[in-house]
N, C-alpha and C positions, 0 to 999 in steps of 0.2 A: 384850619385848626388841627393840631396832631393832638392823637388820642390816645399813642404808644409809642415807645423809644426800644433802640435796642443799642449794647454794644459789642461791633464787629471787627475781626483780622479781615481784611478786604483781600481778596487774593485775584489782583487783575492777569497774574500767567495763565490762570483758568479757565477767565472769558473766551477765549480764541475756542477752545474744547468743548465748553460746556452751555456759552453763554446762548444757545439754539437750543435745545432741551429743556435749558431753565426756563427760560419763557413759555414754552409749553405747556410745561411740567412741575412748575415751580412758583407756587403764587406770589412768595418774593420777589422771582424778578421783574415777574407785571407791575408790583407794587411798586418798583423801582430799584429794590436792592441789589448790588452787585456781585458777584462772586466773592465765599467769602467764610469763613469759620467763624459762628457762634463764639461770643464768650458771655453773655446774658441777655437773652429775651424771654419775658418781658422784661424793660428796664423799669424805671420811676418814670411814673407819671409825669409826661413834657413840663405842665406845670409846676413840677415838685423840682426840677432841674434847676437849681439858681446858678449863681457866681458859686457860692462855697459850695455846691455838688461838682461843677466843672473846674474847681483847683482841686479838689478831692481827688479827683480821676487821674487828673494832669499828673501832681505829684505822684498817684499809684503808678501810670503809666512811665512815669521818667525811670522808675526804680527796677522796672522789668528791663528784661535784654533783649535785643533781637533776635530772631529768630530764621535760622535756614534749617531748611523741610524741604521733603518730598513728597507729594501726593501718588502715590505707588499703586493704589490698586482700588477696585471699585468695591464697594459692601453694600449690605442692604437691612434697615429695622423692616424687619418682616415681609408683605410682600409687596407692600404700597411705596416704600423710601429707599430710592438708591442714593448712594454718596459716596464722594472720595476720603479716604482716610486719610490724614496725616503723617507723616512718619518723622521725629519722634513727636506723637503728643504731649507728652506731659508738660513742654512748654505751655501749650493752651489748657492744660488741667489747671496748671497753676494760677495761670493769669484770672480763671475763672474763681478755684478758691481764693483770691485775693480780694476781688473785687466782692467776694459774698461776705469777707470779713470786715471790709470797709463799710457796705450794703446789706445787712442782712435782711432789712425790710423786703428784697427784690430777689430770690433765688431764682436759678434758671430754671424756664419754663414753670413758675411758678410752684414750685418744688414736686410736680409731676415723678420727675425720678431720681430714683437714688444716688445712681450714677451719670455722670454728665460725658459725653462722647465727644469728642472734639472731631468735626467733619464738615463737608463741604454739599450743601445737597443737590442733589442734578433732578429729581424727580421725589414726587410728594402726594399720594392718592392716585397716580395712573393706572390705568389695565396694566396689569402683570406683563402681556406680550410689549405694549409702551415700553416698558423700564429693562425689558429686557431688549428691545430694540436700543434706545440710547446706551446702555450698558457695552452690546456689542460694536456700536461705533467710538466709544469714549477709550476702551479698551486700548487699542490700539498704538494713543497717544499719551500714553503712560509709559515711563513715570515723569511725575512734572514737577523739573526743581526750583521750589519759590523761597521767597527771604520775608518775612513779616517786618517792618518797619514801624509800623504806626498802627493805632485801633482807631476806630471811628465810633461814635454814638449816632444814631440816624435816629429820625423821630419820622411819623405819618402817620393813615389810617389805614385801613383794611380795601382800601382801593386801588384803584390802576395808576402809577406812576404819582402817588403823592407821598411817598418816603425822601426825604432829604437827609445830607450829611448838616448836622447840630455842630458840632467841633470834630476836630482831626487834632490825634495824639500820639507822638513821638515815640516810639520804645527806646528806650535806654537816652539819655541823653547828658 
């Protein structure tokens, strides 16, 4: 039984770079998640997800555009979160305001902050030297040119490898 949903830009040009750290360092990918840009977690309650939640999405999803980005350079929220940035974001600013106007029951990370960052994260609670070790091997392989096609909603629990993809949605279509 899933007990939380999210919905994600999957970004598999990033696995090859990053997808060794994230499992380390990254309780999402133990959890099963795959490399990938946030656009709301938490989502709605798996249970609350009907048919008319998932044409909801669908139709939001068709009215967005694709998107090509670069993931360019490594950042970090403070001393525990390293991630890739996107370049330009404000495609995923937007997709994220859109879906909170469709959703407002459901803000990201449950309205914890003000502002929402659009990134990709490689490390999450490590030792400081951790993030700075993958930081300096990630480095390297930058910048990484990716094309957002589709969002995905994934639903699981807070365990090892029980996240599954729910539906998979088009940009622009």
């Amino acid at each position: 039984m899933f007990t939380e949903s999210a919905l994600i830009v999957p970004v598999p040009a990033a696995e090859q770079l990053v997808g060794s750290w994230r499992r380390q360092f990254d309780r999402a990918a133990r959890w099963g998640i795959p490399a990938h840009i946030t656009l709301v977690y938490p989502f709605a309650p798996p249970e609350a997800i009907d048919a008319g939640a998932v044409s909801r999405l669908r139709a939001l999803f068709r009215r967005a555009e694709r998107v090509a980005y670069s993931l360019m350079e490594t950042r970090r929220f403070g001393d525990q979160v390293l991630y890739l940035a996107p370049s330009p974001d404000e495609p995923f600013r937007l997709l994220t305001k859109i879906i909170m106007a469709e959703f407002p029951d459901y803000p990201p990370y449950g309205g914890a902050f003000s502002e929402v960052i659009p990134h990709l994260t490689i490390a999450d609670g490590a030792p400081l030297e951790e993030i700075a070790m993958a930081e300096e091997a990630v480095t390297p392989g930058l910048p990484l040119r990716c094309s957002a096609a589709e969002a995905w909603l994934m639903a699981g629990r807070a365990e090892e490898a029980s996240w599954a993809v729910v539906e998979r949605f088009a940009l622009g279509a």
